[in-house]
C-alpha positions in Angstrom: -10.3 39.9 -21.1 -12.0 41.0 -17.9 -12.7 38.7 -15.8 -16.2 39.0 -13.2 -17.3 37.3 -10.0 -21.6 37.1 -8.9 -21.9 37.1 -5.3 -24.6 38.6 -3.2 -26.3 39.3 -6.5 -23.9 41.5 -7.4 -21.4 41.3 -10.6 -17.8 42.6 -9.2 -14.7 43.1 -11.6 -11.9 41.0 -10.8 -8.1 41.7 -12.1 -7.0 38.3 -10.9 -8.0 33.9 -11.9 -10.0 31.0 -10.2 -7.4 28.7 -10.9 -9.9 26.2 -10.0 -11.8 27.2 -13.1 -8.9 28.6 -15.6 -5.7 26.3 -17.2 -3.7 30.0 -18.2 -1.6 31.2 -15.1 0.2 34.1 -16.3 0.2 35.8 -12.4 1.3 35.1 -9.3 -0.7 32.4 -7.5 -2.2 32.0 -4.4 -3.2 28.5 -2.7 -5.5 29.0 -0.2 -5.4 25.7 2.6 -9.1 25.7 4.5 -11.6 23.1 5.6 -13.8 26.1 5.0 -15.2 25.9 1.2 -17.0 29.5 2.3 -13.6 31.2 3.6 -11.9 30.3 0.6 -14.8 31.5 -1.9 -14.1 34.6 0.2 -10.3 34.7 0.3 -10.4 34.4 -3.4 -12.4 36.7 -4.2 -10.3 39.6 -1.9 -6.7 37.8 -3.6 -8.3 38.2 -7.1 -9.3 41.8 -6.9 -6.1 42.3 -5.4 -4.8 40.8 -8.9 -3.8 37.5 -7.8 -4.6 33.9 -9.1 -6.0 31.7 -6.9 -6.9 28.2 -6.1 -8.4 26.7 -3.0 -7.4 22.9 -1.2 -9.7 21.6 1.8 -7.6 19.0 3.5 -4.3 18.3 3.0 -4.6 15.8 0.3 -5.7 18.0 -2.1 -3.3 21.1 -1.0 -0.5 18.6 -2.1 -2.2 17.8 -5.4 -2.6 21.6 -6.1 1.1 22.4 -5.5 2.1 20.1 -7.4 -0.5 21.2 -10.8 -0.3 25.3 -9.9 3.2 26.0 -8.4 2.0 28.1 -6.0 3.9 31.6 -5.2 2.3 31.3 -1.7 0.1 29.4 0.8 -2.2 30.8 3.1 -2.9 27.7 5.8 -5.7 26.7 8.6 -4.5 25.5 11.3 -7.5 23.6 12.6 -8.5 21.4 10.4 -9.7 17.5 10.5 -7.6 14.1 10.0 -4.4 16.2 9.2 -3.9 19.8 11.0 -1.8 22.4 9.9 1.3 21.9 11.3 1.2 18.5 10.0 0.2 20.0 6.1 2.7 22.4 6.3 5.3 19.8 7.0 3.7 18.0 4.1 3.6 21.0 2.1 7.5 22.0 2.8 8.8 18.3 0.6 7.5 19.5 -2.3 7.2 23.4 -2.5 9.7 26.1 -1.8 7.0 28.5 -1.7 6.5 31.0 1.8 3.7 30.0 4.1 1.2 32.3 5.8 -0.6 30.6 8.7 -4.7 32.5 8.8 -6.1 30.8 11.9 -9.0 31.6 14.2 -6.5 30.0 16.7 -5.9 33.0 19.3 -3.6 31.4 21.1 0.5 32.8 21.4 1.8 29.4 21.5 0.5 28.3 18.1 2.2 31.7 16.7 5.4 31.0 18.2 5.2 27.7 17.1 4.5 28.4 13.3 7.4 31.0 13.5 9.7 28.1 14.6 8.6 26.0 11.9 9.3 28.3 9.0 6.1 29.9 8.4 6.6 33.5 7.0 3.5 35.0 8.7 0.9 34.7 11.3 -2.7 36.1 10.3 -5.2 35.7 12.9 -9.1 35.3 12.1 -11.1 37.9 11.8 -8.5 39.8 9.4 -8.9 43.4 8.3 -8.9 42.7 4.2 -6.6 45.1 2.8 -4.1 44.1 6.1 -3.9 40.5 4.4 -3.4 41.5 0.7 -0.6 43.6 2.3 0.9 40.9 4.1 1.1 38.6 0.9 2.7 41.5 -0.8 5.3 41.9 1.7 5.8 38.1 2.4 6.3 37.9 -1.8 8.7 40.7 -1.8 11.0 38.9 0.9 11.1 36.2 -1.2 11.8 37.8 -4.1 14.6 39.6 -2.7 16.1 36.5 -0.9 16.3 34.8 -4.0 17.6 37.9 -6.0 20.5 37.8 -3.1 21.4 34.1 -3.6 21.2 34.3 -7.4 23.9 35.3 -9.7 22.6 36.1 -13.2 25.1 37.4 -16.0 22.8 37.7 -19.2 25.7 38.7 -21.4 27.2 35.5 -21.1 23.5 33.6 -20.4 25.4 32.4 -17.0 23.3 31.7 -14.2 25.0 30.3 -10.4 22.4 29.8 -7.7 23.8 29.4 -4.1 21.1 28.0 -2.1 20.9 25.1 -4.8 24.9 24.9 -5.4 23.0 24.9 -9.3 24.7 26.4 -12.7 23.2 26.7 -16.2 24.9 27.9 -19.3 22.7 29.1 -21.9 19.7 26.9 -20.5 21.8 24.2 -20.4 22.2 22.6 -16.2 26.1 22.6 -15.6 27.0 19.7 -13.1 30.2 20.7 -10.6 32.2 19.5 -7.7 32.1 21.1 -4.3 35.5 22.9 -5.1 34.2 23.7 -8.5 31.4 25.2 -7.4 33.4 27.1 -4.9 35.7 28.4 -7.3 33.8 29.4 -10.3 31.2 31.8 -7.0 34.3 33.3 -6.1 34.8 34.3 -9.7 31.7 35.2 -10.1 31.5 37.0 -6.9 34.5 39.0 -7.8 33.1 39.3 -12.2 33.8 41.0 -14.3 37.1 42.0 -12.2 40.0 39.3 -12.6 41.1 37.4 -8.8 44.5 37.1 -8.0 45.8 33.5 -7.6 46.6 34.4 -4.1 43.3 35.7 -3.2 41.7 32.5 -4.4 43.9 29.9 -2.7 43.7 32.0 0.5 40.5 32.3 0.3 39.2 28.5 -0.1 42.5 26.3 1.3 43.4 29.4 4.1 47.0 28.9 2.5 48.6 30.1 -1.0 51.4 27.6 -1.6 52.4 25.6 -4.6 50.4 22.5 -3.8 47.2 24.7 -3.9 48.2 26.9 -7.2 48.1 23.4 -8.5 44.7 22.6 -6.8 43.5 25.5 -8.5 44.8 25.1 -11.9 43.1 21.5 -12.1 39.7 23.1 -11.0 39.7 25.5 -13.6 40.9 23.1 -16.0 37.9 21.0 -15.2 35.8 23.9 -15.0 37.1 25.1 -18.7 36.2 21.2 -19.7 32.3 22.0 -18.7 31.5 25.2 -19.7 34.1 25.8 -22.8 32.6 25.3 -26.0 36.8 25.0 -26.8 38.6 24.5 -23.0 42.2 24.8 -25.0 40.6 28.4 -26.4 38.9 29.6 -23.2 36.1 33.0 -23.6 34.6 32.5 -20.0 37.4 31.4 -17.5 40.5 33.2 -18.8 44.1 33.9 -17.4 44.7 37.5 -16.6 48.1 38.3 -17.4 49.5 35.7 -15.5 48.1 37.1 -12.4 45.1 35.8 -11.5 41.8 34.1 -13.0 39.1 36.4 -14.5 35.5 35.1 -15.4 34.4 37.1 -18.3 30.6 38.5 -17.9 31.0 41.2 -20.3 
């Protein structure tokens, strides 16, 4: 269903939702962090014809509250703004979101950019902005992050197999898969390497610097354990197999 917004007495067609007015998210979402109620009427309505949703947070408080009940994709952040600024929110912000932060600030000083850089924010947007310039900057700011986490996620649909590497996290047909360091290490190499079978050697040298006996027999009690978590029969293995005596292979295909 279409969606409008009335301003200036004028009815405009909007692609994207005021998740301050709407419960179904279905698109990426925008918070927008401004002690300004009028710049973030007007951010919103640029973000949703751009086909974003959106939702708004004047202090700090409530920017918190609204991660926490929209997930935001990303947060455009004052800097000046009373009781807590924006360094101090986006410190805030960074204990419970993962998600990219854009600094928009009528700040014009180099400092304050340099600063937000060091920080972690993703951008710098100063005040005025040319429109179209700051939808473009979201889009590029999402695609980075998109990409970083395509990079550092392994995702075998085959087998329903998925290893993240920032998060050291596994799940197996849904299901979260709890591993050791050395696991962990083990079954990424694997993976790294799937659906082609590793050679012993290659393994051992690869996480102990050394292939010798005492690390074969490291390696055989890892997968062992590994085959005990992820093995709907560990003694009849499908995933982690023996290739020919030569080497481990996980099985993705």
């Amino acid at each position: 269903m279409q969606n409008y917004i009335t301003t200036d007495n004028k009815t405009i067609p909007v692609q994207g939702n005021d998740l301050d007015s709407v419960s179904n998210i279905s698109r990426q979402k925008v918070l927008i962090v401004d002690d300004d109620p009028d710049f973030i009427d007007m951010t919103k309505l640029i973000l949703s014809q751009a086909g974003y949703d959106v939702a708004g947070a004047v202090d700090c408080n409530s920017a918190l509250e609204k991660c926490a009940n929209i997930k935001p994709d990303v947060i455009l952040l004052d800097l000046m703004m009373p009781q807590v600024d924006g360094f101090e929110t986006f410190r805030r912000l960074t204990v419970v979101t993962d998600a990219p932060v854009i600094v928009i600030t009528a700040i014009g000083d180099p400092e304050k950019a340099v600063k937000s850089f060091q920080i972690g924010v993703e951008d710098y947007i100063p005040k005025p902005f040319y429109n179209a310039e700051m939808v473009a900057r979201v889009q590029a700011v999402l695609r980075r992050t998109k990409r970083r986490e395509n990079e550092n996620t392994r995702v075998f649909p085959l087998v329903d197999l998925v290893i993240n590497q920032d998060t050291f996290e596994v799940f197996l047909h849904g299901k979260f898969i709890r591993l050791l360091p050395l696991e962990f290490t083990v079954l990424s190499f694997l993976a790294q390497n799937a659906p082609r079978p590793v050679r012993y050697t290659s393994i051992t040298e690869k996480i102990w610097g050394e292939d010798s006996q005492k690390t074969r027999s490291h390696l055989k009690s890892i997968i062992f354990s590994l085959r005990k978590k992820m093995e709907a029969t560990p003694k009849n293995p499908k995933l982690l197999i023996n290739f020919r005596s030569l080497g481990y292979q996980l099985m993705t295909s």
